[in-house]
Every structure is written in C-alpha cells, then in structure tokens.
N, C-alpha and C positions, 0 to 999 in steps of 0.2 A: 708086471702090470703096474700102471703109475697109478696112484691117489687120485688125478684127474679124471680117471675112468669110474672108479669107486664113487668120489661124490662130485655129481655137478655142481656147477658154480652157482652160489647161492644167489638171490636177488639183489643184493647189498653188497654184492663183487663185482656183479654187473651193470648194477649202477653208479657204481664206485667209478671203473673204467668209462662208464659213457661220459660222466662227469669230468674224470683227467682230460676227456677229448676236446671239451669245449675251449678254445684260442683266450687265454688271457687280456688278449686286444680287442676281443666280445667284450669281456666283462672289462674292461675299464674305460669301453667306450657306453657302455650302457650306466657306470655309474656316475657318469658324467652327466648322461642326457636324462635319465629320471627326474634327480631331485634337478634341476636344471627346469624342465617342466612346468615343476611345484614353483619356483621361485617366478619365473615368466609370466604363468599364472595367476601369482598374487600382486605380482608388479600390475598386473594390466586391471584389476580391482583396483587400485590408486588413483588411476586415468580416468580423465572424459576428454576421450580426443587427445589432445597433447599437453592438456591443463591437467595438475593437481584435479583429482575430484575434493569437494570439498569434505564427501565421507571418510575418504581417508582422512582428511585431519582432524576431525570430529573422534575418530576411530583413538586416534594415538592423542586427542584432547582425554578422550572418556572413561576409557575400556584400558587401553593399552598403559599409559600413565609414566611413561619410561623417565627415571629419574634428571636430570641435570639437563634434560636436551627440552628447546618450543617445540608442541606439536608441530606448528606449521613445517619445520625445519627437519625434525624426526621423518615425517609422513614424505617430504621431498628429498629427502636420501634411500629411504628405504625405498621410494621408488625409482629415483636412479640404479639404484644399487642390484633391485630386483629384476632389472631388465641389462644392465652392462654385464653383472658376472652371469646369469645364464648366458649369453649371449657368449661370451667368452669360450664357456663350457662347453658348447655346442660345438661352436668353431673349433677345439682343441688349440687355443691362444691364448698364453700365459695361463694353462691350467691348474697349474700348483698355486697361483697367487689365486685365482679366484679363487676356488675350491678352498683356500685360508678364507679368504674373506666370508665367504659363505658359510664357512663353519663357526666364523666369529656371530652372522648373524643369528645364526640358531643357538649359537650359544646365550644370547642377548634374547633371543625369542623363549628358550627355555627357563631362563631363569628369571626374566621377569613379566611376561606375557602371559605363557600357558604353561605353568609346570608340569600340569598334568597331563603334558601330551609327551611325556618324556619316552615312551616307546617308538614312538613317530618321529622326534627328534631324533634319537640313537641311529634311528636309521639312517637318517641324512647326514648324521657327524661320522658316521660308520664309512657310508661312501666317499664323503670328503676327505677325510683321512687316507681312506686308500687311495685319491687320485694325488694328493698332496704326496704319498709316501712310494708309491708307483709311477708317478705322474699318468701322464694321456692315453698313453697306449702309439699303437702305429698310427691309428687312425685319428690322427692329429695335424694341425698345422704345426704344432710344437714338436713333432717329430719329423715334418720335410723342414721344419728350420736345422733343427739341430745336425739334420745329414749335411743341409748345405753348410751349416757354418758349425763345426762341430765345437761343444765346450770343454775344456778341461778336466778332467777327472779331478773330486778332490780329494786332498790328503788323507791318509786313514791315521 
C-alpha cells in the first residue's frame, strides 16, 4: 500500500500544483498590463483634452517639488511618459525598455514624492523587474518580432 493512500494530499499540495498549472505568459502578461493601468491612469490626471492640465503643474509646482527639473517641464514628461510606456506595455513593444523606464519612474516617485507608499511602490518595481528580467511573455509583439527576426543569444 503507497503513503498516497494513507494521507491525502494536503491543501497546500494542491494548491501548490493548481498554481504550477498557471502559463507563465498569464503572468507576464498581466504584470505588464496592471501597473500599466496605474501609470495610464495618472497620465490622463495630467490632461485636459490634449493640453497640460494646469493641476498638474501646480501639483509638481507645490506638493511634488522634484529637485533640478521646472514644474512646468517635470508635469510635461511625466505625462508623456505616463501614457507612451503603458502604452508600450500593453502593446508588448519594446517591453524591457519601458518596464526600465517605468521602474526608473517609481523610483523617482518613491524617493522623492511619496516614501510612504513604498509597499505600493515594491509592487510595481516588483513587476517591472520581472518583465525587464523575463521580458513579454508570448503574448507580445516583442515576441512575433523576435520569431520573425530572431536576435542573437549573448555570450555567457
């Protein structure tokens, strides 16, 4: 008689195994398009219409305060910024550059914006990390480029 008869498979085995089941190209396409979301999101907070809102620059004038950079200038990159890399993200195009870039911006949001949102930040340097260090997944356009034109392996 096997052990498998003796004790069924505990809760925590069998969640273990449903969890192995889930496609890797699930999760690195969803850690794309969450904070992606968030970033999209506060980009369209920046806007009225197609103009700078002028809250935003009052925002990164008053509150935000970010060293060396004009608000007016800060608040019109970070809304470029906030609508090209999700945008990218979504699409699965050039995902490892955005996904840097975006991890740069949170880094720049964590340290000198909100520190105290540094559990909410991890999150987001969490998933960008992984798509920087996984990249796209399949379900990418960075993954039908790479089949049509495939790149080099590099040296180890």
């Amino acid at each position: 008689m096997s052990l498998s008869r003796l004790h069924p498979p505990r809760p925590f085995h069998v969640l273990a195994r449903l969890g192995g089941r889930v496609p890797d190209d699930l999760l690195l396409l969803a850690a794309r398009l969450f904070p992606a979301a968030v970033f999209w999101q506060s980009g369209q907070t920046k806007l009225e219409g197609w103009r700078l809102a002028e809250s935003a620059v009052e925002l990164f004038r008053y509150e935000y305060r970010l060293p060396l950079l004009d608000p007016t200038l800060a608040a019109t990159l970070a809304a470029i910024a906030e609508h090209l890399f999700p945008a990218l993200l979504v699409l699965g195009l050039a995902s490892r550059a955005a996904a840097l870039a975006l991890l740069g911006m949170t880094l720049v949001i964590e340290i000198f914006v909100y520190p105290a949102a540094w559990p909410t930040h991890g999150v987001w340097a969490t998933l960008f990390l992984l798509t920087v260090a996984r990249g796209p997944g399949a379900v990418s356009l960075d993954h039908l480029l790479a089949r049509r034109w495939p790149v080099p392996a590099l040296p180890r």
